[in-house]
C-alpha positions as CSV (number, residue, x, y, z in Angstrom):
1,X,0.0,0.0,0.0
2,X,2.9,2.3,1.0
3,X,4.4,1.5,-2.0
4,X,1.1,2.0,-4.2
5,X,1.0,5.8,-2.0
6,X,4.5,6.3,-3.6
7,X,3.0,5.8,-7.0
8,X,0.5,8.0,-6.6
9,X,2.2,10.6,-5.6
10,X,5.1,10.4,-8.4
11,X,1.9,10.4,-10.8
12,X,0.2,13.7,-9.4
13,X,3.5,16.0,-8.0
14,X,2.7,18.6,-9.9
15,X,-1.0,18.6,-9.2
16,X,-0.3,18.0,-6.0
17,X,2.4,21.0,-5.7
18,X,0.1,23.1,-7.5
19,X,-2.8,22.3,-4.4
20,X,-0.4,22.4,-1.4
21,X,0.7,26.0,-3.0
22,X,-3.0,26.8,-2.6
23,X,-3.9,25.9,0.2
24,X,-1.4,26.9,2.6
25,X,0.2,30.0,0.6
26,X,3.7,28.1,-0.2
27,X,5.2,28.4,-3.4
28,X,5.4,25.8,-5.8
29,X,8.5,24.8,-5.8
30,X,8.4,24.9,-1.6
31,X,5.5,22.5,-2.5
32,X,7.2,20.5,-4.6
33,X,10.2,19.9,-2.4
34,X,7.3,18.6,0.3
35,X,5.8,16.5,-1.9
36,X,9.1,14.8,-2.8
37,X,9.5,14.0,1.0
38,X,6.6,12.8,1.2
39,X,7.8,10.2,-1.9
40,X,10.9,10.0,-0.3
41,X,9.6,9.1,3.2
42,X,7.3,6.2,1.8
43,X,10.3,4.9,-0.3
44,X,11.9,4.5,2.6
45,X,9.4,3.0,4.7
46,X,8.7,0.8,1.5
47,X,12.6,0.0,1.9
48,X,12.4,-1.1,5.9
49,X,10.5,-4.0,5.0
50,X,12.4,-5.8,2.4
């Protein structure tokens, strides 16, 4: 599933980026940066369990 969110998240960074700007007054490439944590936090989760 963790994985799966990793996916997701790849697939929509730029939408994603676009909403988090939005919503808390960031700019997008703050956003962006966040949203690759976010990837880079589930990969390694993803990575604890093999």
């Amino acid at each position: 599933m963790i994985r799966d969110l990793a996916t997701a998240l790849r697939e929509r960074k730029a939408d994603l980026a676009t909403l988090l700007a939005i919503e808390v007054g960031k700019i997008c490439s703050e956003a962006e940066v966040e949203i690759r944590e976010m990837i880079d936090i589930a990969d390694y989760v993803v990575g604890l369990f093999r």
